[in-house]
Every structure is written in C-alpha cells, then in structure tokens.
N, C-alpha and C positions, 0 to 999 in steps of 0.2 A: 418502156419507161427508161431515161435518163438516169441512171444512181446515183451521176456526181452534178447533175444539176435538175433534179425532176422539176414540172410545174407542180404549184401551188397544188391542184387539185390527186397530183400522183401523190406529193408529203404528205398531206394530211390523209389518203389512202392508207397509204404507208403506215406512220405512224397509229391508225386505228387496227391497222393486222396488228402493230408488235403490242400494242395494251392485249390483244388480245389472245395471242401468245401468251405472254406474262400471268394472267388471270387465269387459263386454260391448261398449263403445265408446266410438271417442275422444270425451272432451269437453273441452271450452274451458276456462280457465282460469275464464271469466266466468262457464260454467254451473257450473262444480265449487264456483265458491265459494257460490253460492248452495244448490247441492246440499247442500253441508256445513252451512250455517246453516240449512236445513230440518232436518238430522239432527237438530242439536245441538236443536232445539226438538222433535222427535217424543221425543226420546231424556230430556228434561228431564219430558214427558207420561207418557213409560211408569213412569221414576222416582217420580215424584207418585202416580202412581196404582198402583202395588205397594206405594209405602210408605203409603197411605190404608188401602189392604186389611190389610196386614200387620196396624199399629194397633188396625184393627176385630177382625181376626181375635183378637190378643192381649185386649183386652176384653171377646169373648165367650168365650173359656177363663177368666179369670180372673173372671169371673160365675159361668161353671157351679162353680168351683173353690171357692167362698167358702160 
C-alpha cells in the first residue's frame, strides 16, 4: 500500500484499523492527535475519489443519453 497516495479501497481499509485502534486501546494524547490528522487526510482521499467516480459515472450516462 501506497501511504502518500493509497487507493480508495487501502483508506478506507485504513481508516477502519485506526477506529479500531482508538475503541480497543488507550492511546496518548500525542498519538490520537496524529491519529486524527491521518484520518482527516485518508477521509479527504476517499472524498476525492468518490467524487472523481461519481463525475465520470454521470458523463457516461449522459453520453449514452444524448
């Protein structure tokens, strides 16, 4: 897996270990926050790249449509 650019399917991988981290043991103030700014960038990836799809998706309905 890619860390500075994973796909879609590695971030939200991702992102489901460290909820589960989180839930499962204590962590530091120090780790959580970096935890969270991991999130907030897996979670910015998944964003970007649903809304990429969506786009494309809607461009090839509106081709076949025309």
């Amino acid at each position: 897996m890619d860390k500075k650019n994973p796909s879609y399917t590695d971030a939200f991988n991702e992102l489901q270990e460290i909820v589960r981290e989180m839930e499962n043991s204590n962590i530091t103030v120090d780790i959580l926050s970096e935890k969270i700014k991991r999130c907030n960038y897996l979670i910015g990836i998944c964003k970007d790249k649903l809304t990429k799809t969506e786009a494309e998706i809607a461009k090839i309905v509106d081709e076949e449509n025309a």
